[in-house]
N, C-alpha and C positions, 0 to 999 in steps of 0.2 A: 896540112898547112901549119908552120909553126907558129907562134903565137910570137910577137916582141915583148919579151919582159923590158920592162925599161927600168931605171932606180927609183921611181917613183914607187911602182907596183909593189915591187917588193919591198919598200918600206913600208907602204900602206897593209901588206899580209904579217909584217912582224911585229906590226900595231895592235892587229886584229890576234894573233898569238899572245901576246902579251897582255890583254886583257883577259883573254879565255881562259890561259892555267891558273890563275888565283882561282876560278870560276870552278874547275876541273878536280882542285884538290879535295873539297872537303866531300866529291862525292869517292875517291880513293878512300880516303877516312875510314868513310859506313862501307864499304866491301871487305874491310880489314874486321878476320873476326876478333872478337873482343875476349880478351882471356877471363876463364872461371876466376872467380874469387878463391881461394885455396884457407881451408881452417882444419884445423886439431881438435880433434877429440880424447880427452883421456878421462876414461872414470872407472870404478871400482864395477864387477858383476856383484848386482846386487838385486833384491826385491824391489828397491827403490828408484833403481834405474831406468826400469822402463816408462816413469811416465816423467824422469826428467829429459830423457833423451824423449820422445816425443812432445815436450812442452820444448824445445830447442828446436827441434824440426816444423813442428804447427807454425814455429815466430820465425823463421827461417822464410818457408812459406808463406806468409803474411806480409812479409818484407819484400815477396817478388824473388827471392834467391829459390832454384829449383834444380835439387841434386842433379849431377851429369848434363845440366844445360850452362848454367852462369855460375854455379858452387861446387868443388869439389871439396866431400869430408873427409880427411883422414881421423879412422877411428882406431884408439888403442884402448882395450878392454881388459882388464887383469880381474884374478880373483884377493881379496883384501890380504894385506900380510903376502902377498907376491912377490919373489925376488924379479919377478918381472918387469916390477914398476920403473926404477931407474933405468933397463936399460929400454923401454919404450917412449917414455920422458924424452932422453937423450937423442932416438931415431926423432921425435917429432920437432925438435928442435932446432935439428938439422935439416930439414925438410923447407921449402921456398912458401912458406906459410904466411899466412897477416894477421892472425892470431891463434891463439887457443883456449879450448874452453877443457876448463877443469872440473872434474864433478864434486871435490872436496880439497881441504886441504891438501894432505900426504901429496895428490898429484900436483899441486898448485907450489909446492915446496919441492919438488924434482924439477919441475919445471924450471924453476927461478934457477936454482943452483945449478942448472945447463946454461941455461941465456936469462940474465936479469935485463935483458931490454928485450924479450919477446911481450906484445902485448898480450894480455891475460883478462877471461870471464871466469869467474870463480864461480861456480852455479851455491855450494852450499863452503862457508869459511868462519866457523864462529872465530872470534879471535885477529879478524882481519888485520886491526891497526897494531894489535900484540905482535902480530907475525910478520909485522912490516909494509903490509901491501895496499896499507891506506896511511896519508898521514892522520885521519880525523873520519868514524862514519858520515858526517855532515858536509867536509870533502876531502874527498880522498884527494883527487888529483894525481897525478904518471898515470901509468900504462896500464894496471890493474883495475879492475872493476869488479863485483862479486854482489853478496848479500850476506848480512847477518842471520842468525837468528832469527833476529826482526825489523834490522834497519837494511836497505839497500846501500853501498857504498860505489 
């Protein structure tokens, strides 16, 4: 038996649609997966290395960010005095990144001189506001963040 749609009905179903997909969107939203966070790594192989690259990974961790779920690292590792540095600098740079973390100067100064608007964690910088990348340790302020010696910036 067919049914009579009449003009009525069917405005009354495109009433009931039109309420429903605002309704409908935000659960599309959460099905859409959410892309990793993407960071740099560049530091010197060194003795000192490994318990700065795990005091970056514990707070890493601590923050909820967990490698190959919600963060991917990109790590470039050179030995000191390496003609390596500039051009692994340069690959990182280019890379769809939202920052990087520098373990010393030297990589903190490749970096800039590729892209001066990447932002930047300088994990060890004596010299910071010398070298440009604070106006002031009390505040820096731009893109750079780091530590002295003995002041954080």
């Amino acid at each position: 038996m067919a049914r009579d749609y009449s003009r009525r009905w069917f405005v009354s179903r495109l009433g009931l649609l039109r309420w429903a997909f605002p309704c409908a969107l935000p659960l599309t939203a959460l099905a859409r997966p959410v892309r990793p966070r993407r960071i740099g790594l560049i530091a010197f192989l060194s003795p000192g290395l490994s318990p700065l690259v795990a005091a970056f990974e514990d707070e890493m961790r601590r923050l909820g960010y967990v490698e190959r779920k919600n963060v991917v690292i990109e790590r470039r590792l050179s030995r000191p005095n390496s003609p390596d540095l500039a051009e692994q600098a340069a690959e990182l740079v280019h890379m769809d990144l939202e920052l990087i973390m520098a373990g010393a100067l030297p990589q903190a100064l490749e970096v800039r001189k590729d892209n001066p608007a990447m932002p930047m964690v300088i994990a060890t910088c004596p010299g910071i506001v010398s070298n440009g990348f604070a106006r002031s340790v009390e505040h820096p302020g731009g893109i750079y963040t780091g530590s002295t010696s003995s002041h954080r910036a």
